[in-house]
N, CA, C and O atoms as a Tripos MOL2 file, in Angstrom:
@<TRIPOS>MOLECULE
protein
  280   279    70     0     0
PROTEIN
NO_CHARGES

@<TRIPOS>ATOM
      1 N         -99.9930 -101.9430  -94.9850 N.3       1 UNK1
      2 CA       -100.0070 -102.8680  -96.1060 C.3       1 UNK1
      3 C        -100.0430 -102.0680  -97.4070 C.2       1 UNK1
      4 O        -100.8790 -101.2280  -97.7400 O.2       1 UNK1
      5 N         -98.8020 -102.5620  -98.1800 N.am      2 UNK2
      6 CA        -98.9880 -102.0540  -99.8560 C.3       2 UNK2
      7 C        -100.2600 -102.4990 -100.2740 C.2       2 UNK2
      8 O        -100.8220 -103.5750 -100.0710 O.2       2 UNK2
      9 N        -100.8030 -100.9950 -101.1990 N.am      3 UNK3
     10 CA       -102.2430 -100.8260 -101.9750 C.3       3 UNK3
     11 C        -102.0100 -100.5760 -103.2510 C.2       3 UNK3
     12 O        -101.4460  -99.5850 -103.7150 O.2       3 UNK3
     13 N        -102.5070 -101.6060 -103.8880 N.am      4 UNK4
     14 CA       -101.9090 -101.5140 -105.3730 C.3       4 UNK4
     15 C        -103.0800 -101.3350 -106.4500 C.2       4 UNK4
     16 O        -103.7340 -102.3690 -106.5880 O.2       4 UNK4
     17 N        -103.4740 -100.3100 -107.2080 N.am      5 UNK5
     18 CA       -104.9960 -100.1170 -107.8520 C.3       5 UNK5
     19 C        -104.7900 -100.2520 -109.3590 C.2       5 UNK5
     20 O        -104.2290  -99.4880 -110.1440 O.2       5 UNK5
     21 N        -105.4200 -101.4790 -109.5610 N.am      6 UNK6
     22 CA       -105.4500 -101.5670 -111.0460 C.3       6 UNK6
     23 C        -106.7080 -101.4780 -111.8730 C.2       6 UNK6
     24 O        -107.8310 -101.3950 -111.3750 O.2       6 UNK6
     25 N        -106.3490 -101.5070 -113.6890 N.am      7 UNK7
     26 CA       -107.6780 -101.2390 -114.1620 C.3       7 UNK7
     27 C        -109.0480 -101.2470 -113.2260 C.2       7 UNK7
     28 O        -109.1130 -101.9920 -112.2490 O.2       7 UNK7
     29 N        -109.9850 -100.4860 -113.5430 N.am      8 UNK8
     30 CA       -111.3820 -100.3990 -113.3610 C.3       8 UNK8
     31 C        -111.5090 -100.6390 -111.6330 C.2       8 UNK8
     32 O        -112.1880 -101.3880 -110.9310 O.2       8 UNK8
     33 N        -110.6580  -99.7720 -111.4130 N.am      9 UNK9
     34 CA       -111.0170  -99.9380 -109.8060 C.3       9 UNK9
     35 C        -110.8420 -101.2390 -109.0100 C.2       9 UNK9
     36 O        -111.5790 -101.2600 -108.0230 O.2       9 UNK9
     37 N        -109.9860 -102.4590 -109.1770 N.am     10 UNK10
     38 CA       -109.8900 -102.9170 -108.7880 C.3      10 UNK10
     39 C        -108.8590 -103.3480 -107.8410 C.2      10 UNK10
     40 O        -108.1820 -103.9770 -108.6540 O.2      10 UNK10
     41 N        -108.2090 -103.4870 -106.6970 N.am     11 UNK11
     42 CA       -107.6380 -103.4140 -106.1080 C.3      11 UNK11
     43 C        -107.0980 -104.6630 -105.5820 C.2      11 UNK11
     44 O        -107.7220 -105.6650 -105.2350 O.2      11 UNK11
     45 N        -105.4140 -104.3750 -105.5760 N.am     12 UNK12
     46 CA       -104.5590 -105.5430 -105.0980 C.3      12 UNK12
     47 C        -103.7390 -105.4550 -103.9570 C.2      12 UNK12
     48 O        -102.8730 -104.5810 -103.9390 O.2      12 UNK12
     49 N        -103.8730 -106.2230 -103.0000 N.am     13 UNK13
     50 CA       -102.9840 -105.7060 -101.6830 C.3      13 UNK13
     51 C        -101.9200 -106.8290 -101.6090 C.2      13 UNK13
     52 O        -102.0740 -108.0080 -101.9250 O.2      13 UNK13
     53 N        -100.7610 -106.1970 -101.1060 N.am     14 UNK14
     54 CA        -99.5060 -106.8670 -101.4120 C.3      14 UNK14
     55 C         -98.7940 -107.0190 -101.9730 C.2      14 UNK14
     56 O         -99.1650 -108.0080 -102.6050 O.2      14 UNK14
     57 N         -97.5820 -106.6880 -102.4150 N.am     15 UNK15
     58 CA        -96.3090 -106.8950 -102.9750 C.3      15 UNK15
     59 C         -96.4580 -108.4190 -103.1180 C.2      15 UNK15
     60 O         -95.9390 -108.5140 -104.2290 O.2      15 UNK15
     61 N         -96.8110 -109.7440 -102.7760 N.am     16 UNK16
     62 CA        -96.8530 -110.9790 -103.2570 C.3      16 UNK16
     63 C         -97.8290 -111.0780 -104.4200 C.2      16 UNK16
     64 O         -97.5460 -111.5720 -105.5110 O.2      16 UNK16
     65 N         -99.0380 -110.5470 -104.0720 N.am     17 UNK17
     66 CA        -99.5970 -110.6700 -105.2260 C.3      17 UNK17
     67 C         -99.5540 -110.0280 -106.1980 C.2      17 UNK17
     68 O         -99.8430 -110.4980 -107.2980 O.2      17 UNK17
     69 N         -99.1350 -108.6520 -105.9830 N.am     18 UNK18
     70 CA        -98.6640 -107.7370 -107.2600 C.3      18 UNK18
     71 C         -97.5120 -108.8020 -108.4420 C.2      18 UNK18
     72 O         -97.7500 -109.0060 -109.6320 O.2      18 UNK18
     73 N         -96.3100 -109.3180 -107.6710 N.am     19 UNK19
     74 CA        -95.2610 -110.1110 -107.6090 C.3      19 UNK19
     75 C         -95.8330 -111.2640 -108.9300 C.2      19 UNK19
     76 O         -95.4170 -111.6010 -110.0390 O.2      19 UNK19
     77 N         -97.0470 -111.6050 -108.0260 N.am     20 UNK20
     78 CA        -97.5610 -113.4360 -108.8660 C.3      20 UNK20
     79 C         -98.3810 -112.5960 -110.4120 C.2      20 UNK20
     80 O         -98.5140 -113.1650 -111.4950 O.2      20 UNK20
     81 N         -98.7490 -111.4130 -110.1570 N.am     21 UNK21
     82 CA        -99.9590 -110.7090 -111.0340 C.3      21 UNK21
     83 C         -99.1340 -111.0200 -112.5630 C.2      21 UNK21
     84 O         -99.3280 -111.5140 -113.6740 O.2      21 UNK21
     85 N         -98.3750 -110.5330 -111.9630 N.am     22 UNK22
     86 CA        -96.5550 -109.8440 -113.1260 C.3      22 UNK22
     87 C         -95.8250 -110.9090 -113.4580 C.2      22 UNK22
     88 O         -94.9630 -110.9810 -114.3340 O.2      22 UNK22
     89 N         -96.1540 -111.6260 -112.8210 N.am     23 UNK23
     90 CA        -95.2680 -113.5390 -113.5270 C.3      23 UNK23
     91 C         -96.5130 -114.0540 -114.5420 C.2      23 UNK23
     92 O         -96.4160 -114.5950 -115.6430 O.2      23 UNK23
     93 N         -97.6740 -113.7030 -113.8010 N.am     24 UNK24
     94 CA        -98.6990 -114.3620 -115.0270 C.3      24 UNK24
     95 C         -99.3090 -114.0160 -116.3330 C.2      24 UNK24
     96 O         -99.9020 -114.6720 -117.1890 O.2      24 UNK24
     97 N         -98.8130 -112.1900 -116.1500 N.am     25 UNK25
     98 CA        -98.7840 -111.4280 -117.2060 C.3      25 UNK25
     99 C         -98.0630 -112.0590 -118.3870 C.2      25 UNK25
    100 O         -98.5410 -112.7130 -119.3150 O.2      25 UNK25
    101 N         -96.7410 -111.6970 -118.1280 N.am     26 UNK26
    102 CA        -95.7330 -112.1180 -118.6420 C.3      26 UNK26
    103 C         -95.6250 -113.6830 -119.0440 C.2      26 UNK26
    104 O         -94.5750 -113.9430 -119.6320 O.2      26 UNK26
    105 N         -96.2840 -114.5070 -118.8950 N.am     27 UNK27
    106 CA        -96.9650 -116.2340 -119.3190 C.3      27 UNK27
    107 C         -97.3230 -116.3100 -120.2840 C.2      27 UNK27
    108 O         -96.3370 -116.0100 -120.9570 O.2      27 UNK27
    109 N         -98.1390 -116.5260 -120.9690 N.am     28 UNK28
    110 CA        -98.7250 -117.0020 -122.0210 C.3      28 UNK28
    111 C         -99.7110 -118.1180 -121.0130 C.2      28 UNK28
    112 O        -100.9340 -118.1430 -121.1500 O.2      28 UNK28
    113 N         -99.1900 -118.7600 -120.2890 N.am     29 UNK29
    114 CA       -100.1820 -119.8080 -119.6290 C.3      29 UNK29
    115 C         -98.6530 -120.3980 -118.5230 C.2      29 UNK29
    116 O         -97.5600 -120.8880 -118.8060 O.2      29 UNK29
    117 N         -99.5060 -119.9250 -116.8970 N.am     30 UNK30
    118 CA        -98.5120 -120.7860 -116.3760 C.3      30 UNK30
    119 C         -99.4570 -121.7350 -114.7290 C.2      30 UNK30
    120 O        -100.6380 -121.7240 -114.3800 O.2      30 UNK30
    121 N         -98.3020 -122.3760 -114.1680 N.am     31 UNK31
    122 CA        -99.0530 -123.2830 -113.2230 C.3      31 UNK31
    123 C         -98.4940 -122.9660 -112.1240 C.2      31 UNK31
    124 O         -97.3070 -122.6390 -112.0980 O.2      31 UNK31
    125 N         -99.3120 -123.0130 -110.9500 N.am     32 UNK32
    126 CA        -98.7130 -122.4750 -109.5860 C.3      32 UNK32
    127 C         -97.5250 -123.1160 -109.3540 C.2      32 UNK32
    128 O         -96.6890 -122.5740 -108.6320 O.2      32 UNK32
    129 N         -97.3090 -124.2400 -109.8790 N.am     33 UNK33
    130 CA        -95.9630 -124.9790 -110.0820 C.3      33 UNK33
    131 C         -94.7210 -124.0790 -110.2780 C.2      33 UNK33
    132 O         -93.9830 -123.5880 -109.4240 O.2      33 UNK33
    133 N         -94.6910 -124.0090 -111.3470 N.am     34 UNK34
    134 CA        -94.4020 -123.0910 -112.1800 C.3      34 UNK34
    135 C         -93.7410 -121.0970 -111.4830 C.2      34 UNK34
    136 O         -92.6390 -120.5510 -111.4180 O.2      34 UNK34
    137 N         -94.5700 -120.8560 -111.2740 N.am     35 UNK35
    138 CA        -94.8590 -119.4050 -110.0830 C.3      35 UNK35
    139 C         -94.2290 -119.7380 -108.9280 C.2      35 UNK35
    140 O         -93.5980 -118.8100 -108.4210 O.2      35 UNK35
    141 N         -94.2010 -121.0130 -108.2290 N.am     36 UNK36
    142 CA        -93.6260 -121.5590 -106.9720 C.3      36 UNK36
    143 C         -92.0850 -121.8110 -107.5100 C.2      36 UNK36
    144 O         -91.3410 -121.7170 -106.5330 O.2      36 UNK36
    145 N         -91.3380 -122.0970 -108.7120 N.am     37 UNK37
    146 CA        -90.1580 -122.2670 -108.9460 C.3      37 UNK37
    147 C         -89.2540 -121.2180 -109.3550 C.2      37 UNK37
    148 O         -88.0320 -121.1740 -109.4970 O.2      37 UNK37
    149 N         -90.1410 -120.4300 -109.4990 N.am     38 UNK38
    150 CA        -89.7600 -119.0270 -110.1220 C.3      38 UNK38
    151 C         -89.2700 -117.7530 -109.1100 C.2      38 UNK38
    152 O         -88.4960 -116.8120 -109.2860 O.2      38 UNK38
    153 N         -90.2990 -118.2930 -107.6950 N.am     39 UNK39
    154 CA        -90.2330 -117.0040 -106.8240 C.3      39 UNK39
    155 C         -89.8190 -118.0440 -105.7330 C.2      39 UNK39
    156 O         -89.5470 -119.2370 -105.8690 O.2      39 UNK39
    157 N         -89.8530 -117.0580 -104.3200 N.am     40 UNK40
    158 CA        -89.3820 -117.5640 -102.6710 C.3      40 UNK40
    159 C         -90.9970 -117.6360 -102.3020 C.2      40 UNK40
    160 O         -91.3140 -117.9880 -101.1660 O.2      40 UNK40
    161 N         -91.8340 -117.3560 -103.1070 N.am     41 UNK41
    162 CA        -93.1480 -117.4870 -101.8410 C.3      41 UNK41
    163 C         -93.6440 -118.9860 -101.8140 C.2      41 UNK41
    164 O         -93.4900 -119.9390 -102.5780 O.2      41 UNK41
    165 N         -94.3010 -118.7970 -100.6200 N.am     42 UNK42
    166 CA        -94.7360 -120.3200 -100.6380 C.3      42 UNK42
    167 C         -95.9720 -120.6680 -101.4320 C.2      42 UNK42
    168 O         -96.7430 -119.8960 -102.0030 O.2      42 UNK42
    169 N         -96.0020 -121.7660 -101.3670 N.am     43 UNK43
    170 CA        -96.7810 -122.2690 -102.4430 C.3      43 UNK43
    171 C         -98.8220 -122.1360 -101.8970 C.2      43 UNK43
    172 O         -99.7930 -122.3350 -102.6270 O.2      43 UNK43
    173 N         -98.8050 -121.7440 -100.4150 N.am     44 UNK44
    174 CA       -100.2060 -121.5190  -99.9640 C.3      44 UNK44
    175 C        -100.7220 -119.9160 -100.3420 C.2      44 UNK44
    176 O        -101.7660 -119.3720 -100.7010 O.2      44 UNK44
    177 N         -99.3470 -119.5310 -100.0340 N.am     45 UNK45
    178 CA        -99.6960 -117.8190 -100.6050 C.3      45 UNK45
    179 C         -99.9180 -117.7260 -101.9900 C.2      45 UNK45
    180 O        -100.6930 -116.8890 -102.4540 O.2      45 UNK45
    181 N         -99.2540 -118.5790 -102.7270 N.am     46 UNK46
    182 CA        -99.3940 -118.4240 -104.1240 C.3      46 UNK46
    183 C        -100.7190 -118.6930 -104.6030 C.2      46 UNK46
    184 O        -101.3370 -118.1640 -105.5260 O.2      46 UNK46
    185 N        -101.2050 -120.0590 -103.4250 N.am     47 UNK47
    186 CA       -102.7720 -120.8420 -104.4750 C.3      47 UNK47
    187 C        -103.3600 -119.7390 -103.6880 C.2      47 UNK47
    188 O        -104.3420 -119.5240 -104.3980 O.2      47 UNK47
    189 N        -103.4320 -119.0740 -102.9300 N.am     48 UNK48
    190 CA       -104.6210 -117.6310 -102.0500 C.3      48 UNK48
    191 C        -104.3500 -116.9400 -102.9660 C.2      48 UNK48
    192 O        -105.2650 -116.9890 -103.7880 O.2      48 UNK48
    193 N        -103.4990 -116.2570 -103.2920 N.am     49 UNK49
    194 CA       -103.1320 -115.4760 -104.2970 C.3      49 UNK49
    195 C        -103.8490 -115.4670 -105.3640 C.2      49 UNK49
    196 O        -104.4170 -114.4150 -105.6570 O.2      49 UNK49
    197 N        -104.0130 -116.7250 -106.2740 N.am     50 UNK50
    198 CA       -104.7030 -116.8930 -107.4720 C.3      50 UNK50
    199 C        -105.9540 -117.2090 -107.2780 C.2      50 UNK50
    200 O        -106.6930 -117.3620 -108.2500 O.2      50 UNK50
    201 N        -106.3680 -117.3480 -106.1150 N.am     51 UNK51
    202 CA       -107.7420 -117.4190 -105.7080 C.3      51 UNK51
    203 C        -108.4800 -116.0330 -106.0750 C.2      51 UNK51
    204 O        -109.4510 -115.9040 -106.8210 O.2      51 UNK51
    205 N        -107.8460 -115.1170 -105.4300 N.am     52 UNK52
    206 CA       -108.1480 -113.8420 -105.0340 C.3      52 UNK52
    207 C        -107.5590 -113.1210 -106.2210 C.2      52 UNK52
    208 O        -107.7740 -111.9100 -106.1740 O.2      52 UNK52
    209 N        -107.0390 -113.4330 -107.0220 N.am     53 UNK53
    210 CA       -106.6540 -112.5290 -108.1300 C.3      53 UNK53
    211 C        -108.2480 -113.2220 -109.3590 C.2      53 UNK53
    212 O        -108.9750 -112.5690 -110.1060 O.2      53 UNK53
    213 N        -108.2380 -114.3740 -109.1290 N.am     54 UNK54
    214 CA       -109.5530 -114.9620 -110.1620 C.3      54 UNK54
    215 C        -110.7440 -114.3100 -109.7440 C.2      54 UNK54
    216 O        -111.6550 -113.8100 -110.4040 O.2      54 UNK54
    217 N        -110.5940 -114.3930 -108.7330 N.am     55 UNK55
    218 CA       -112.7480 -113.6710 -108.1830 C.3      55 UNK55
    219 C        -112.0490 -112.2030 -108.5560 C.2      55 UNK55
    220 O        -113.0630 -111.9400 -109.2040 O.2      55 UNK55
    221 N        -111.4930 -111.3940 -108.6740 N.am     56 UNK56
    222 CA       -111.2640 -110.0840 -109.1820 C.3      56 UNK56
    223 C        -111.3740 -109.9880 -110.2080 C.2      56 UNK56
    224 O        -111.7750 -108.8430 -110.4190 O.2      56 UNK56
    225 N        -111.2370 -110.6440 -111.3130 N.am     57 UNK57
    226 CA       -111.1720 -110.9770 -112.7450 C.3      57 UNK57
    227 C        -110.4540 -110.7720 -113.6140 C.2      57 UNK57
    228 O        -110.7850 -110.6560 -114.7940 O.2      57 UNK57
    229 N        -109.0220 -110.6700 -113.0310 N.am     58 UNK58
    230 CA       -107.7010 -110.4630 -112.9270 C.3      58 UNK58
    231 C        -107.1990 -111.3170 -113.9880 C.2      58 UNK58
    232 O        -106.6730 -110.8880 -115.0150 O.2      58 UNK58
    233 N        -107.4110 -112.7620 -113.6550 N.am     59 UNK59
    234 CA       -107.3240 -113.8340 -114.7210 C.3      59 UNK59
    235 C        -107.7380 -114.6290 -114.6860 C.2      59 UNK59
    236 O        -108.6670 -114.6760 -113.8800 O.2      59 UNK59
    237 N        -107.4640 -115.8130 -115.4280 N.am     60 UNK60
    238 CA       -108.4230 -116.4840 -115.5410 C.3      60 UNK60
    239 C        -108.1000 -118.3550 -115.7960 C.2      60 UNK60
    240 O        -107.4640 -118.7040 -116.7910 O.2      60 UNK60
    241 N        -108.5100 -119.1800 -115.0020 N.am     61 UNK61
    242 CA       -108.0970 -120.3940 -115.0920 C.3      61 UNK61
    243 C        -108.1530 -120.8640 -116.6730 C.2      61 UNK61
    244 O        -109.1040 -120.6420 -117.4220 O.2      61 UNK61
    245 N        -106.9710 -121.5430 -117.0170 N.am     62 UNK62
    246 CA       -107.6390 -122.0650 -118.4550 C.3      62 UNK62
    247 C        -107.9450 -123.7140 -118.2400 C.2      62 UNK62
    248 O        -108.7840 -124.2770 -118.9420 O.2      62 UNK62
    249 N        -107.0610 -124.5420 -117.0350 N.am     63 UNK63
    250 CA       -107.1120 -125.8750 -117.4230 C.3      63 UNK63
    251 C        -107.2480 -125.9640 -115.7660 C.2      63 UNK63
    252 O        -107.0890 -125.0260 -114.9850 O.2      63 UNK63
    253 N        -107.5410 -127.1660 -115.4810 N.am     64 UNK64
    254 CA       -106.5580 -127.6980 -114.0080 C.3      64 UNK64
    255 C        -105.1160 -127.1500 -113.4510 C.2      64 UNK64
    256 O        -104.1120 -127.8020 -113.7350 O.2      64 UNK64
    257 N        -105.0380 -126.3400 -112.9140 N.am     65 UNK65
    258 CA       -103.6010 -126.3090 -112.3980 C.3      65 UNK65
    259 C        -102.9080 -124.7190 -113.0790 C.2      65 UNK65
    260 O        -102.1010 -123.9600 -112.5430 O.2      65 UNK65
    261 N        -103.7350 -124.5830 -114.7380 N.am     66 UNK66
    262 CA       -103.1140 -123.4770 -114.9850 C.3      66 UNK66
    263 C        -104.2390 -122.2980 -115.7720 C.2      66 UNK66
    264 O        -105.3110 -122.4030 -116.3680 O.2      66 UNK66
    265 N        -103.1830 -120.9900 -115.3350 N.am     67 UNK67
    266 CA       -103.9050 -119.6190 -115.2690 C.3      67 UNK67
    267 C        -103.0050 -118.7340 -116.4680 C.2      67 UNK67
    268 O        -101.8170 -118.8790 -116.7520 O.2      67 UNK67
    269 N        -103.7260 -118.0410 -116.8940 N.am     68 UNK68
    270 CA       -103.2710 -116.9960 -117.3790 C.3      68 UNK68
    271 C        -104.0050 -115.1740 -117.3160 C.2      68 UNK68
    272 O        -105.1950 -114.9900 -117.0640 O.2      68 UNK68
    273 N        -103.2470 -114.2850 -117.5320 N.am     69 UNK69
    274 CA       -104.0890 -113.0970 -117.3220 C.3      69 UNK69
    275 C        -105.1180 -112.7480 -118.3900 C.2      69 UNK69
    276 O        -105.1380 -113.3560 -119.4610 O.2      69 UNK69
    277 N        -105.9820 -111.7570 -118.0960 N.am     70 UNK70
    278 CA       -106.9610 -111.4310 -119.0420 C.3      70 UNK70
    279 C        -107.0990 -110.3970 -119.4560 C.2      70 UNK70
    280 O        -107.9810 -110.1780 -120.2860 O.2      70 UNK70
@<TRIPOS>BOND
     1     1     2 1
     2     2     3 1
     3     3     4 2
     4     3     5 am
     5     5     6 1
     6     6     7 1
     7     7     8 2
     8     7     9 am
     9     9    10 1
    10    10    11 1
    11    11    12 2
    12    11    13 am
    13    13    14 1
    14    14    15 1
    15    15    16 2
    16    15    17 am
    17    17    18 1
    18    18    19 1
    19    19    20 2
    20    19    21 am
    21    21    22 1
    22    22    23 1
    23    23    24 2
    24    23    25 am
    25    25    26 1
    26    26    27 1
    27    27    28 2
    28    27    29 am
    29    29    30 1
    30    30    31 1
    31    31    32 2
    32    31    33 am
    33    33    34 1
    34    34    35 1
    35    35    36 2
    36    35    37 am
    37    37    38 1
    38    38    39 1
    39    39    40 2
    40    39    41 am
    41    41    42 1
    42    42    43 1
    43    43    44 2
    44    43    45 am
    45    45    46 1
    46    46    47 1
    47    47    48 2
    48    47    49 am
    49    49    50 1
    50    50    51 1
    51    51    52 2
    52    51    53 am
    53    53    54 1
    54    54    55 1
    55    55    56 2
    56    55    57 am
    57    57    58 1
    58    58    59 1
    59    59    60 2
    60    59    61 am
    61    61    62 1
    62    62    63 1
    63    63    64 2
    64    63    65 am
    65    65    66 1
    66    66    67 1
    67    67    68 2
    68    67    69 am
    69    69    70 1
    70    70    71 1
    71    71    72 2
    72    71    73 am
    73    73    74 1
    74    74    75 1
    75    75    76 2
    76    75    77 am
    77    77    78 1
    78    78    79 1
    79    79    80 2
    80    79    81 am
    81    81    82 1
    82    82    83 1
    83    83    84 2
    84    83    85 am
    85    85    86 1
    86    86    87 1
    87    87    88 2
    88    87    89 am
    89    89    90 1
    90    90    91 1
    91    91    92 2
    92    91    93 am
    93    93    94 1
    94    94    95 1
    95    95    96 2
    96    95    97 am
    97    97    98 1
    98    98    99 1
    99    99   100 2
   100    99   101 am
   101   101   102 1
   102   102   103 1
   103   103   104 2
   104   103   105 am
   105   105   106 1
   106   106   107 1
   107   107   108 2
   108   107   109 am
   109   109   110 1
   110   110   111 1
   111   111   112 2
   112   111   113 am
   113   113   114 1
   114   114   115 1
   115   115   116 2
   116   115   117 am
   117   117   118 1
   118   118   119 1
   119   119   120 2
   120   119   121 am
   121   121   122 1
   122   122   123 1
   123   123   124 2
   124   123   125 am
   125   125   126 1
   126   126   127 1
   127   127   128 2
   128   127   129 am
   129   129   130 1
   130   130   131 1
   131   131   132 2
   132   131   133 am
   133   133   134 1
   134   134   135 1
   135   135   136 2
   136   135   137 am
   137   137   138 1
   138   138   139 1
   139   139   140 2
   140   139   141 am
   141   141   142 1
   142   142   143 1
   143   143   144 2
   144   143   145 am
   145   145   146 1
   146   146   147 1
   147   147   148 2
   148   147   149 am
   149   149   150 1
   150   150   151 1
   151   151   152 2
   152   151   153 am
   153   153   154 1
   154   154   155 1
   155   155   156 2
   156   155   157 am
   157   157   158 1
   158   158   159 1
   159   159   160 2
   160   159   161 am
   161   161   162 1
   162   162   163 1
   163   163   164 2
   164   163   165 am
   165   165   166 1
   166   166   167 1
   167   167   168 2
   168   167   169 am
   169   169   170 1
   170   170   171 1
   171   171   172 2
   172   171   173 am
   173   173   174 1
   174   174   175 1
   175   175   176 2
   176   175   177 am
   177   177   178 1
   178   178   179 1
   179   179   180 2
   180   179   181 am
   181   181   182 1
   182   182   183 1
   183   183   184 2
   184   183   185 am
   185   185   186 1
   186   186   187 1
   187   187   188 2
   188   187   189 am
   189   189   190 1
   190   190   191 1
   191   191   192 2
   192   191   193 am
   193   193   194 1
   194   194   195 1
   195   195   196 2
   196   195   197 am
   197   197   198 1
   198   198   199 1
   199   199   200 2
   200   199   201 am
   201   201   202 1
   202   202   203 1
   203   203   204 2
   204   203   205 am
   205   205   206 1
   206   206   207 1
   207   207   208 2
   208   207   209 am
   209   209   210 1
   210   210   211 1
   211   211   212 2
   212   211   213 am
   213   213   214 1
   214   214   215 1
   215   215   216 2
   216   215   217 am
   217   217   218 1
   218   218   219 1
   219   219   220 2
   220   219   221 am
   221   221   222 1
   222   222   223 1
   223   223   224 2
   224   223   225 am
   225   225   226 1
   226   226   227 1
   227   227   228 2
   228   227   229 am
   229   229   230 1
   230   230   231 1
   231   231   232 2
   232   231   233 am
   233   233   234 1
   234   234   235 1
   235   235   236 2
   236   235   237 am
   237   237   238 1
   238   238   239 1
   239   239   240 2
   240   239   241 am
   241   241   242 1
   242   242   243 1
   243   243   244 2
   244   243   245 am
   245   245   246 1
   246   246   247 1
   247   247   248 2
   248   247   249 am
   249   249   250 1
   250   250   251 1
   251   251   252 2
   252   251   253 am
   253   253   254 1
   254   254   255 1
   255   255   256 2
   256   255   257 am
   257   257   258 1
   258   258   259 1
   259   259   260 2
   260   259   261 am
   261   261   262 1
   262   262   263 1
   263   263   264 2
   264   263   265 am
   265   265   266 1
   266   266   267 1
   267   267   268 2
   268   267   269 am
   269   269   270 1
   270   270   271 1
   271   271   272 2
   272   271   273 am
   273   273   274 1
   274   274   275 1
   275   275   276 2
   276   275   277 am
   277   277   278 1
   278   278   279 1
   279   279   280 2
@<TRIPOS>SUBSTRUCTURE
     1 UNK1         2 RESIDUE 1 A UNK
     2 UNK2         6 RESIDUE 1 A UNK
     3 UNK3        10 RESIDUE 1 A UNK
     4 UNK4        14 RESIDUE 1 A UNK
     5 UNK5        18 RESIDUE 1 A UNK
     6 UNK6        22 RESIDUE 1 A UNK
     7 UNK7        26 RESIDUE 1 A UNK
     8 UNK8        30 RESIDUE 1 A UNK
     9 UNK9        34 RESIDUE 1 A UNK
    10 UNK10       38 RESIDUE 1 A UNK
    11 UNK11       42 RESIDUE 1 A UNK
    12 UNK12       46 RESIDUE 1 A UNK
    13 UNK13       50 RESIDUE 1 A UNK
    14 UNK14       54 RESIDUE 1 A UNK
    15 UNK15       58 RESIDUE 1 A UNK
    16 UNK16       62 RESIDUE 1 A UNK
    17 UNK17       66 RESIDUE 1 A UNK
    18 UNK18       70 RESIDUE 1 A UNK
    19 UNK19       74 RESIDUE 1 A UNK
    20 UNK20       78 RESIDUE 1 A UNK
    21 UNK21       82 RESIDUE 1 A UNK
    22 UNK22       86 RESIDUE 1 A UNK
    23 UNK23       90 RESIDUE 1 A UNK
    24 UNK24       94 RESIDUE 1 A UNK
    25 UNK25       98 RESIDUE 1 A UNK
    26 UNK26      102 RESIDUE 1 A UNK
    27 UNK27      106 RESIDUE 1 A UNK
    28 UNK28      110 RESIDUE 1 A UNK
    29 UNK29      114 RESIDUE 1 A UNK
    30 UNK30      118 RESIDUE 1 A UNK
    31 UNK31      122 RESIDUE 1 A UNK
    32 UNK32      126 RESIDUE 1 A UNK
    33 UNK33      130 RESIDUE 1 A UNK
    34 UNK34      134 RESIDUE 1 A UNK
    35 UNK35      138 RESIDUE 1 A UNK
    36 UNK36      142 RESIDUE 1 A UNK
    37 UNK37      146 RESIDUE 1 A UNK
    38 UNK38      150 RESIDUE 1 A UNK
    39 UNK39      154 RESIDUE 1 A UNK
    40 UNK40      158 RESIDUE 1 A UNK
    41 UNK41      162 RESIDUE 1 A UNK
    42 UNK42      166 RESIDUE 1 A UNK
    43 UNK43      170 RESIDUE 1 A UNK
    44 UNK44      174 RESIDUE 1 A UNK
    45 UNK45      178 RESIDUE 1 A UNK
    46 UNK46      182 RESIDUE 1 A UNK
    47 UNK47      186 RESIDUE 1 A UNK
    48 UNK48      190 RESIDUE 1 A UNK
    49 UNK49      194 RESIDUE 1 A UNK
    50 UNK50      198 RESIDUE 1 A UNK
    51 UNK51      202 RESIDUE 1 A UNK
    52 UNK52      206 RESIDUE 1 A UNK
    53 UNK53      210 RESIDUE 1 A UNK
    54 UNK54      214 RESIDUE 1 A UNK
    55 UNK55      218 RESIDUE 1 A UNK
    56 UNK56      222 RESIDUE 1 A UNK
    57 UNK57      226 RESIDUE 1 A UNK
    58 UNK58      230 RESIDUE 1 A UNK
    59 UNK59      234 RESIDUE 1 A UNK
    60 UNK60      238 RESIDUE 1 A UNK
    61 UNK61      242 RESIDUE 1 A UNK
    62 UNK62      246 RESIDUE 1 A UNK
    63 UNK63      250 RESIDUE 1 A UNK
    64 UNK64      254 RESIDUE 1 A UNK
    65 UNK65      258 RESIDUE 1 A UNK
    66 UNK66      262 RESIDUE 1 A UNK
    67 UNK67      266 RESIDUE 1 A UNK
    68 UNK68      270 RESIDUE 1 A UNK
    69 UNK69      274 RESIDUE 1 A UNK
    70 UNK70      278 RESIDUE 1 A UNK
């Protein structure tokens, strides 16, 4: 499995989530909606994805439904 190490020691595994990290960068503010129309992944990997990118502190929910990075 791809090991991907970002700021402050924190660590991302997967080319999907690296993938979703870099769509939300690049946002201003977006919605898994949004991330799901953009890419081929499915939409369960995507909401795990932003699960696991938020408890990292990666980014950060702003509303219902949408995230942006921090």
């Amino acid at each position: 499995m791809f090991l991907w190490v970002i700021r402050m020691g924190k660590k991302i595994r997967g080319e999907k989530r690296k993938k979703i990290l870099e769509i939300i960068k690049k946002s201003k503010m977006i919605s898994l909606q949004e991330i799901k129309k953009s890419t081929d992944i499915n939409y369960n990997t995507i909401r795990s994805a932003v699960i696991n990118l938020t408890k990292a502190g990666l980014i950060e929910r702003v509303e219902r439904g949408l995230y942006k990075a921090k």
